[in-house]
Each structure stands twice: as structure tokens, then as C-alpha cells.
C-alpha positions as CSV (number, residue, x, y, z in Angstrom):
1,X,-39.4,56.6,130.3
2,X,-43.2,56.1,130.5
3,X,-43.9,54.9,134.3
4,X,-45.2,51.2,133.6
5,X,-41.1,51.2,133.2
6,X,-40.5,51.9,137.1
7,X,-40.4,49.3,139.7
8,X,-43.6,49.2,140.4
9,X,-45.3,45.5,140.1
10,X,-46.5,44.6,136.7
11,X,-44.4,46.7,134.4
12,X,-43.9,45.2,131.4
13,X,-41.1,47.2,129.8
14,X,-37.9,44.8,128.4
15,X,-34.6,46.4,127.3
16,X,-32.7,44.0,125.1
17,X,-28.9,44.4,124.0
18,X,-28.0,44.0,120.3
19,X,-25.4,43.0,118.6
20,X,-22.0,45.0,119.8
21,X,-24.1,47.2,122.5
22,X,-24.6,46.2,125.8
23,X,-27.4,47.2,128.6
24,X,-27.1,47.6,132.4
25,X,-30.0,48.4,134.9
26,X,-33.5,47.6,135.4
27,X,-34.9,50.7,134.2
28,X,-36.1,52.3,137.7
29,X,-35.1,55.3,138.9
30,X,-32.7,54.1,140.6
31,X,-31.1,51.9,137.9
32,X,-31.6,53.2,135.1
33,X,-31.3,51.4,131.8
34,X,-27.4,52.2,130.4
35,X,-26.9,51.5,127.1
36,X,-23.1,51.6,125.9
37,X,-21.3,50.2,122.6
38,X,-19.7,47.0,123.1
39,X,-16.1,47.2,123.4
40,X,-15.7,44.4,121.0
41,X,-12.8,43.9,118.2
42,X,-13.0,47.4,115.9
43,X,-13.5,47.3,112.2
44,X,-10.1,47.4,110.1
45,X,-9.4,50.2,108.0
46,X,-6.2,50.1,105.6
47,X,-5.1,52.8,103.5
48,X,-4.5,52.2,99.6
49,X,-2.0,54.6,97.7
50,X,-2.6,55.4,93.5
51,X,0.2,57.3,91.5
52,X,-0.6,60.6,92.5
53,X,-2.3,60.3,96.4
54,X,-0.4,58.5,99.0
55,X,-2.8,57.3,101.7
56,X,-2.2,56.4,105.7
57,X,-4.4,55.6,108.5
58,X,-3.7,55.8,112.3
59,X,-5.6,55.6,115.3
60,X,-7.1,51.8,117.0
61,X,-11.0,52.8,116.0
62,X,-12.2,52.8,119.5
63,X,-13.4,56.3,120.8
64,X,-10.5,56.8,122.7
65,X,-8.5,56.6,119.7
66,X,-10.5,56.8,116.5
67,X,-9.2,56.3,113.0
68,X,-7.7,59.3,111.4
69,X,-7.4,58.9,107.9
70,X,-4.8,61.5,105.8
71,X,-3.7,61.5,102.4
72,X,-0.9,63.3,100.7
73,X,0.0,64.5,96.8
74,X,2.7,62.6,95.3
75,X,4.8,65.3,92.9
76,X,6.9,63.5,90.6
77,X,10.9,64.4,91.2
78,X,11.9,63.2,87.7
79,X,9.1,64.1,85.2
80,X,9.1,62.2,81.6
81,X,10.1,65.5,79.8
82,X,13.4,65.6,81.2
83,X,12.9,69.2,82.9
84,X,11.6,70.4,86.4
85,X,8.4,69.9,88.0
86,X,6.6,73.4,88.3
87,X,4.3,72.4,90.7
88,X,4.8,72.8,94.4
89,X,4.1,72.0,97.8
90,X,3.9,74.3,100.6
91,X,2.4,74.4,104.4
92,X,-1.3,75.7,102.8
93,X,-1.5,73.3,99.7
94,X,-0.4,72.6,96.0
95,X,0.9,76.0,94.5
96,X,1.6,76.5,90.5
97,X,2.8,80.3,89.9
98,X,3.2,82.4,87.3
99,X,6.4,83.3,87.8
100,X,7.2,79.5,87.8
101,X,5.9,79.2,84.1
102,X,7.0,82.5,82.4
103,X,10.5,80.0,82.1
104,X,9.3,78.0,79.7
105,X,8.9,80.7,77.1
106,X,11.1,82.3,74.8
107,X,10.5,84.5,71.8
108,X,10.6,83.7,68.3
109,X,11.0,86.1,65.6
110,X,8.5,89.1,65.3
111,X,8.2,88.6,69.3
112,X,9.3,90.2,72.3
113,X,9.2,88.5,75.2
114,X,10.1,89.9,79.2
115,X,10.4,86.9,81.4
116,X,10.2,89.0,84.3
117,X,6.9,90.0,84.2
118,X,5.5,87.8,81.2
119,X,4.1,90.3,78.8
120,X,4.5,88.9,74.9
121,X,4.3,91.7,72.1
122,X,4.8,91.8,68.4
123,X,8.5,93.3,67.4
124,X,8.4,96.7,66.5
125,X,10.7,99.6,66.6
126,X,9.6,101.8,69.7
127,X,6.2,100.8,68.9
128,X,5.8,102.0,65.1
129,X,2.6,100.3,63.1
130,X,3.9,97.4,60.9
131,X,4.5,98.3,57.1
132,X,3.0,96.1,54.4
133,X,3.7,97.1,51.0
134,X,2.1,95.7,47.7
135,X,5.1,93.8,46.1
136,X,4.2,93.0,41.9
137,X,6.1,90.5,39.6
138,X,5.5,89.9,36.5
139,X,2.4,87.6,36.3
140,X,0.6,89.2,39.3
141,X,-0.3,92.6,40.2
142,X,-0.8,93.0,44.5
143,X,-2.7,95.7,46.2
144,X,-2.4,96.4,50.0
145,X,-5.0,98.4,51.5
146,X,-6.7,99.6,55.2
147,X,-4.6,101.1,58.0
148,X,-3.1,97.6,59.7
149,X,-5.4,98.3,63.0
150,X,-8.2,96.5,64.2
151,X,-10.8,98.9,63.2
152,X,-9.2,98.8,59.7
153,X,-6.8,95.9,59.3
154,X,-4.8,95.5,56.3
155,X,-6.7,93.9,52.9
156,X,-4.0,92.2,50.8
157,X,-5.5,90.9,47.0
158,X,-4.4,90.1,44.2
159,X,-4.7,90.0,40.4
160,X,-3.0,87.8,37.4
161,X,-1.4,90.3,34.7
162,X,-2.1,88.8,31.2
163,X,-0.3,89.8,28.6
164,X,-2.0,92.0,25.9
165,X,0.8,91.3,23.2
166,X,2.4,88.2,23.9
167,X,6.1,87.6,22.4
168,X,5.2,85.8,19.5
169,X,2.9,88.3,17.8
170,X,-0.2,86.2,18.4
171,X,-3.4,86.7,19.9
172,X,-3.5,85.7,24.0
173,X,-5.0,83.0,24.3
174,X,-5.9,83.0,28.5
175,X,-8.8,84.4,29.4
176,X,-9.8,86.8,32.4
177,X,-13.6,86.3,33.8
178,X,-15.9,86.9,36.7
179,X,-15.0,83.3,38.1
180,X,-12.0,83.3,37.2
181,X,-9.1,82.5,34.5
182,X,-10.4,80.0,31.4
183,X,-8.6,78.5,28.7
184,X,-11.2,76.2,26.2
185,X,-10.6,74.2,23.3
186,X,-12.6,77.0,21.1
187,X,-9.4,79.2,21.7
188,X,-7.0,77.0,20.6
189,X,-8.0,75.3,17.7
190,X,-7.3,78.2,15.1
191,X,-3.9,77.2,16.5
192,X,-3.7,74.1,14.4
193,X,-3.5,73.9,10.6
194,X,-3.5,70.8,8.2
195,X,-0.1,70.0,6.6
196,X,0.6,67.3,3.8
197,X,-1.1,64.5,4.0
198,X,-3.8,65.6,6.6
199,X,-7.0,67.4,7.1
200,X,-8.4,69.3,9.9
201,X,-11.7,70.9,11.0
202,X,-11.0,73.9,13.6
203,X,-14.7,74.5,14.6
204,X,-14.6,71.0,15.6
205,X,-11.1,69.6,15.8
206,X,-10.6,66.6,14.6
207,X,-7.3,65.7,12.4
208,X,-8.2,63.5,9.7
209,X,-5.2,61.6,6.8
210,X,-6.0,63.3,3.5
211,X,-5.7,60.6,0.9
212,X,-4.5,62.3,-2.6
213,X,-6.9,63.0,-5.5
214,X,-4.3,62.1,-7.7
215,X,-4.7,59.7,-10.4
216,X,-3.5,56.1,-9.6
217,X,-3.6,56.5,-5.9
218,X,-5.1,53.6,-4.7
219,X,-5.2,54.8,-0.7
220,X,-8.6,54.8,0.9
221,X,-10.2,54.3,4.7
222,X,-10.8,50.6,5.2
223,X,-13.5,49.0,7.4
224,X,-11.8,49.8,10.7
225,X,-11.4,53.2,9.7
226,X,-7.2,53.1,9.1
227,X,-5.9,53.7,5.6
228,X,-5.7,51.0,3.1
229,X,-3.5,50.4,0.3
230,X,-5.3,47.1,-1.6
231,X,-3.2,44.8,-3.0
232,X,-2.8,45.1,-6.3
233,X,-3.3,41.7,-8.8
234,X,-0.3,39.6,-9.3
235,X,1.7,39.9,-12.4
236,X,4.0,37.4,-13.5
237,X,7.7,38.1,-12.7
238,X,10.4,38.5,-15.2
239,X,13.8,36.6,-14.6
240,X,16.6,36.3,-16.1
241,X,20.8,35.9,-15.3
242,X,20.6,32.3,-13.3
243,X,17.4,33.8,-11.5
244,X,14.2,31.6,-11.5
245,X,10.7,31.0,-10.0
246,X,8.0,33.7,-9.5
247,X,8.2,34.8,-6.2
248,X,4.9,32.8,-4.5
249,X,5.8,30.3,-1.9
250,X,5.1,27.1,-4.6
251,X,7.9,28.7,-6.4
252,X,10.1,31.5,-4.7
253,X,12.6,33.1,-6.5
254,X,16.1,31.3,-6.2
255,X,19.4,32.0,-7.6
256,X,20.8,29.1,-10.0
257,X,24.1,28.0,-8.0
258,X,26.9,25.3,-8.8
259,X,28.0,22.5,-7.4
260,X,30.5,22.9,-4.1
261,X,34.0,20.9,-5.7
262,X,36.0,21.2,-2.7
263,X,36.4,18.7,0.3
264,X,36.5,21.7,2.9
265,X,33.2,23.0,4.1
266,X,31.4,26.0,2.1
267,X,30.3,27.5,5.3
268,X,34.0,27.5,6.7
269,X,35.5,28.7,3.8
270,X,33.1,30.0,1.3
271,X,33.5,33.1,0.1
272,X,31.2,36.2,0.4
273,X,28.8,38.0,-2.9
274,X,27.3,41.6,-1.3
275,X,25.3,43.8,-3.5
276,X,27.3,47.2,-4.4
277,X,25.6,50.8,-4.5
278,X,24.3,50.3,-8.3
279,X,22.4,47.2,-7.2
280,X,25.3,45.0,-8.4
281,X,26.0,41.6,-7.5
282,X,29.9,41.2,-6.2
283,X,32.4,39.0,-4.8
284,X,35.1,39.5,-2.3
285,X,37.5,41.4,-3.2
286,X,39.7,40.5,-6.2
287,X,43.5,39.3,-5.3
288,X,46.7,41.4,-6.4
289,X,50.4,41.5,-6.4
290,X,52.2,44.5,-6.0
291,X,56.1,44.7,-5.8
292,X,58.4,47.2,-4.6
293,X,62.2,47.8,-5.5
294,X,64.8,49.4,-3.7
295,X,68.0,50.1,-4.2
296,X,70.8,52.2,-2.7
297,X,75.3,52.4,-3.1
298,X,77.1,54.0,-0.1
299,X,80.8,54.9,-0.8
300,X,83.3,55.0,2.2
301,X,87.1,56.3,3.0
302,X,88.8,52.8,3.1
303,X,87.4,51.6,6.3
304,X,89.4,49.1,8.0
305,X,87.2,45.5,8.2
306,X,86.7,44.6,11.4
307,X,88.3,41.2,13.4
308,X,86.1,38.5,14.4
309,X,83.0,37.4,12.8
310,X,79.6,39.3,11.7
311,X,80.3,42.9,13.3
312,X,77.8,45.4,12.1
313,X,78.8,47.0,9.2
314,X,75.8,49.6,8.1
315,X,71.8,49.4,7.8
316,X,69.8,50.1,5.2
317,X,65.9,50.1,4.9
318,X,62.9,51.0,2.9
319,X,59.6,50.9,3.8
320,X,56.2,49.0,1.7
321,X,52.7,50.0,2.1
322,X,49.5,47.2,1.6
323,X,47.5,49.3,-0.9
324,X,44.5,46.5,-1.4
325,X,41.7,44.6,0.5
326,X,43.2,41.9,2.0
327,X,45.7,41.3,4.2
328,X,49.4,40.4,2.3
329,X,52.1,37.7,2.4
330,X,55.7,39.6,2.2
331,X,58.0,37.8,0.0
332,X,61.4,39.8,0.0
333,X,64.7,39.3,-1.8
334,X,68.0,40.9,-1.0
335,X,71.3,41.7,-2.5
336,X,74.5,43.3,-1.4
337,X,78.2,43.6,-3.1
338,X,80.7,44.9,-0.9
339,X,84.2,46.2,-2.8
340,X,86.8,45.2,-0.7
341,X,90.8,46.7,-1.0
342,X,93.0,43.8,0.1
343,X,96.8,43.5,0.3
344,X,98.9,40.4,-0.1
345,X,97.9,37.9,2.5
346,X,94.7,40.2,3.7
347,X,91.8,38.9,3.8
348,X,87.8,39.9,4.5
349,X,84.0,38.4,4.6
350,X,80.1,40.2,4.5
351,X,77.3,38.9,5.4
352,X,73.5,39.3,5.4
353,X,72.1,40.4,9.1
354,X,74.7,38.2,10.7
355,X,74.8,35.3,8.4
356,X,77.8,35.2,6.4
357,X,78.0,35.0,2.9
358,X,81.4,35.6,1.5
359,X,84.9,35.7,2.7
360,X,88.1,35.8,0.6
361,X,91.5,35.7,1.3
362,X,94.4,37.4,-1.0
363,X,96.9,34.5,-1.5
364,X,98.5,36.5,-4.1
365,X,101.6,39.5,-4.1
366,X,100.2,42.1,-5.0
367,X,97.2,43.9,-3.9
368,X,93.7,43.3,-5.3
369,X,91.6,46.9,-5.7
370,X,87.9,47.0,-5.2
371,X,87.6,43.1,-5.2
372,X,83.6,41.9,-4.6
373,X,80.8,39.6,-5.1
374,X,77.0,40.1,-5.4
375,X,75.0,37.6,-3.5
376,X,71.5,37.0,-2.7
377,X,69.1,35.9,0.0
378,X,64.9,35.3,-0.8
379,X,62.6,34.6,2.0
380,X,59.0,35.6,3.4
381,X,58.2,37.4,6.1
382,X,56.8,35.0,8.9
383,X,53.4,37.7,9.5
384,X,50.9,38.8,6.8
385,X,51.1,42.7,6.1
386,X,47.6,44.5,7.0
387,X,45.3,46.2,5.1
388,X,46.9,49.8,4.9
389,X,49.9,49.1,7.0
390,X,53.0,50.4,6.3
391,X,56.2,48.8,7.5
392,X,59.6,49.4,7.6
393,X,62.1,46.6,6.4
394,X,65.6,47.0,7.2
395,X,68.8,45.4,5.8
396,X,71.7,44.7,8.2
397,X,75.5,44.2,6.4
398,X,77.8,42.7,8.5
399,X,81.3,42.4,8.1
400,X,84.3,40.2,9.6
401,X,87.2,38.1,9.6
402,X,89.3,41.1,8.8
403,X,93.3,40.8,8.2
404,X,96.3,42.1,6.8
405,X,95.5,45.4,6.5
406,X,91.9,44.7,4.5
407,X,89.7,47.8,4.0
408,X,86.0,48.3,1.9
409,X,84.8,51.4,0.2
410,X,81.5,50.9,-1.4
411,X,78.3,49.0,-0.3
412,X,75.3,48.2,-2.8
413,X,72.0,47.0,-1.8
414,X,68.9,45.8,-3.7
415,X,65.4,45.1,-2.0
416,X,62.9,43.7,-3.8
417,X,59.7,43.2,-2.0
418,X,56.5,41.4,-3.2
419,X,52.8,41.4,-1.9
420,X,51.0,38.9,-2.9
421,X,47.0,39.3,-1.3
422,X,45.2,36.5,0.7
């Protein structure tokens, strides 16, 4: 200290304590000033974590006990991958080996791989060169050249094959050049040639119609360049059969008709005129009748008649066929004449499909040979017969009411069938 700082009288030297320090002594020799840190409440000091560094603080902050500040890694036990976490921790530090990594490679194909001491090479058999070889198809020709080493690696190229005499017989078209292949509408306009009807230009095509140069033709190019066919002047129209007017819209042509006579509507019931391949006017097809006969005898050994009433006797049937337009009523009339053999007091009855016609009794004697009766039954048949449809119509006898011994022997039948077209 500079000596006006001693105890002599008249030193002026002052030795004031700050904030958090504190002074003792007058500043002679022997008190010296002592200046110490004031032993006052120590500044706090926290520690803060993140996601990867976990921090922590110990010690009061005084100098017997300072603050120690430390901080440690945080490793994650459950990485987001899903698999292990390679790094690790040991008593030097963080630690990430090779042999922790080669793990989490495998080989693919062409590739070796040893784990072990984590060398990756290309497949190869015992270490032979790989083998490239030019493979050609039919539109490209391949070349392969150079060694396969890094001084002279492999050169693969290739070139497109045209064909000098295409399938056809024609000309190729495709050409080969220094930038490449080239196809232009030049080449492929002789292609094209004009057919009826058109022209064509092949050093510049365009396709053009070809009106004829035929006398009468009246097609030419109209204003908006499409063909034209001008109208050509009205004439007057001839007419004739029940046709009149001359086809403009004042006066269109219209067939002469009559007059409807019937209360029902015409468009219900009107019938229909069509025009036929000759350009003929016709009607609906005309109606017709057509009838059929049939007719048929059946002799038997004296068959007893049966008891009772309509037992089935025999069938007999013929078929008709609807050889017009239009569909057909059926209008049928049958006949049958059984000959019945009947003893004194016998007796016997026919009928037609189970309605009976005839029964007689023998009231005389002596036997009566080969006694009969023809009878006959009309009606229609309760559907129409289609065009072209055939059907078959059978014809039931049936027989009853046998006695006395009564027998039959013979059976005739007539069918007489009329269509009549609706």
C-alpha cells in the first residue's frame, strides 16, 4: 500500500465495502485492510433437461461447496423403428461400432456379404470376370465390347435391323440416318392411289372427289367447297288410280279414300294395305276355307258290350294343318255306326266321348245280326287353330248298358273338319 495508507496522522486513504464484499482493518500494518466476499444468500442455479441431455446440479454455491453442474446422454430404449438402439454407453463415453452395424446388412442378389468382418463383393464363382454377351432379336442387332475392367469396362450398343425386303414385296419404307431413324410423308404417299370417285396428288397429298365427265352429270363443288347436286326444275307430276295433287305442300299427293260405314272405330279395327316386292299396293291377307275328311271302319271278334254307362270303347283321330295367313276357327262334324249282334231280350247303347247317343233293346225272339244306327254330332272347337299349326283331333266311342249276351263287331267313323280364316 502506498505509506500515506499507514497510521500515521493525515493519511487520507478510505477502503469502502461493495455490495456482497465486506472489509475489516484500518489499513496499518498492523490491521491491515481484509477484504472477503460477503457470505450473503448464493445465486440459484437449476438444471433444465431436452430429449437427448438430462441435466443436474449439486453443490450450495458457496466456496465450500460450489455448484457442480453434470449432464448425461439420454439413449432411447425403444427406438421408432421397432429394432435395437446401436448406440452405447460405456465408462469413457458414447461408443457406435462397426461390428454393431454390420447387423443391419444382408445381401441381395449379385452380392456377397460376410457379416463377420463386413466386406461386400459382387457374386462371382471363385472370383472369375463377369460375362456379358451381345444378345440380338429380330429388330435390334447388340454389340458388347472392352474387357469388363476398369481400365477397359464393357461398351454395350446397339443398332435397329431394318428390313431390306419386307414381307409384302414393297419397298421399306423406315429410314436409317446420322440422327437417327425417320419416316416422312414423301415416303409414304406413293402408297396411296385414287379409286372411283376420287383424285389424288402424291407429290402433294391431298385426296380430292372426282366428279364424272359424263354427260348429264350435274355434280359440281359448291361455294363451301362440298359437292353439289342442284335441284333440278320441277316438272308437273302424273297421277292416276285414285292418286291426286302434285306433290308441293299447297297440294301433296293423297290417295282418294271412301267413306268409313261402320260404327266401330277404323283405327281399332281397320285393316292393313302394304306395298309388295313389285311395288304393288295390297291388303291383308285374303280369307279361306279349307276342309278336311276322315274316315276309318274297324271290324272286331264279337266283343261283349260292356255294363254300365259310357265305358271306353276305342279312339280314333286324325290330324288338320292351318295352311293360310290367319289364324282358323275349327268347325268339326262327327259320325259313328256301331253293328251291334243282340239276342232276344239283349240289349246295348254308343255314344260320342261319353255322351250317349243310341241304346236299343231286343224285345223280340230271335236274334237281331249286325243291328246299327249312324248318328251325328257338329260343333266348333272353343280355340282358333294357328297359323301353321297342326293338331290332332281325336274321336272317343263309348259303349254301355250291355245285357243279355249283347256283342259289336264293326265301328265306322267320319270326321269332317272345316277351317274357316279370321
Amino acid at each position: 500500500m502506498p505509506k500515506c495508507c499507514s497510521s500515521r496522522a493525515g493519511c487520507s486513504c478510505v477502503v469502502t465495502a461493495g455490495p456482497g464484499v465486506t472489509v475489516d482493518g484500518t489499513g496499518s500494518t498492523a490491521a491491515p485492510y481484509v477484504i472477503a466476499a460477503d457470505a450473503g444468500t448464493p445465486t440459484p442455479v437449476q438444471g433444465q433437461d431436452t430429449a437427448t441431455v438430462r441435466t443436474s446440479v449439486g453443490g450450495a454455491g458457496t466456496a465450500a461447496a460450489p455448484y457442480v453442474v453434470s449432464a448425461d446422454v439420454i439413449l432411447d430404449p425403444d427406438p421408432p423403428g421397432g429394432g435395437d438402439n446401436l448406440l452405447q454407453e460405456g465408462p469413457d463415453g458414447l461408443f457406435l461400432e462397426c461390428e454393431q452395424v454390420r447387423g443391419c446388412l444382408t445381401a441381395g442378389p449379385g452380392i456377397t456379404y460376410d457379416e463377420a468382418t463386413g466386406e461386400i463383393a459382387a457374386d462371382g464363382a471363385a472370383g472369375a470376370p463377369t460375362v456379358l454377351e451381345a444378345g440380338d432379336t429380330a429388330t435390334v442387332d447388340t454389340t458388347v465390347s472392352g474387357a469388363g475392367t476398369a481400365a477397359d469396362p464393357y461398351v454395350v450398343s446397339a443398332d435397329v435391323i431394318l428390313d431390306p425386303a419386307p414381307p409384302g414385296g414393297g419397298d421399306q419404307l423406315l429410314q436409317s440416318g446420322p440422327d437417327g431413324l425417320s419416316l416422312e410423308c414423301a415416303d409414304i404417299r406413293g402408297c396411296f392411289s385414287a379409286g372411283p370417285g376420287a383424285g389424288y396428288d402424291p407429290s402433294t397429298g391431298v385426296i380430292t372427289a372426282r366428279p364424272s365427265t359424263d354427260a348429264g352429270n350435274t355434280v359440281a363443288y359448291g361455294t363451301d367447297g362440298g359437292l353439289l347436286v342442284p335441284l333440278p326444275p320441277s316438272v308437273a307430276l302424273l297421277t292416276g288410280c285414285g292418286i291426286t295433287g302434285d306433290g308441293s305442300e299447297a297440294s301433296p299427293l293423297t290417295a282418294a279414300t271412301g267413306v268409313w260405314p261402320y260404327a266401330c272405330p277404323v283405327d281399332e279395327i281397320g285393316g292393313v294395305v302394304a306395298c309388295d316386292s313389285a311395288g304393288v299396293l295390297r291388303s291383308e291377307p285374303r280369307g279361306f276355307v279349307a276342309a278336311y275328311s276322315y274316315t276309318e271302319t274297324r271290324d272286331y271278334p264279337n266283343l261283349p258290350v260292356p255294363g254300365g254307362f259310357d265305358q271306353p270303347g276305342d279312339t280314333f283321330t286324325t290330324t288338320v294343318t292351318n295352311p293360310g295367313c290367319r289364324p282358323a276357327l275349327v268347325w268339326m262334324e262327327r259320325e259313328v255306326d256301331v253293328d251291334f249282334d243282340l239276342p232276344a231280350g239283349a240289349g246295348a247303347a254308343y255314344g260320342h266321348g261319353g255322351d250317349e247317343v243310341v241304346y236299343h233293346r231286343n224285345t223280340g225272339s230271335s236274334v237281331e245280326q249286325d243291328f246299327h244306327i249312324q248318328t251325328s254330332k257338329s260343333f266348333g272347337l272353343a280355340d282358333t287353330l294357328q297359323v301353321g299349326e297342326t293338331r290332332a283331333l281325336p274321336f272317343d266311342i263309348t259303349l254301355g248298358r250291355g245285357i243279355g249276351g249283347a256283342t259289336y263287331n264293326r265301328i265306322q267313323v267320319y270326321i269332317r273338319v272345316l277351317l274357316i280364316g279370321v
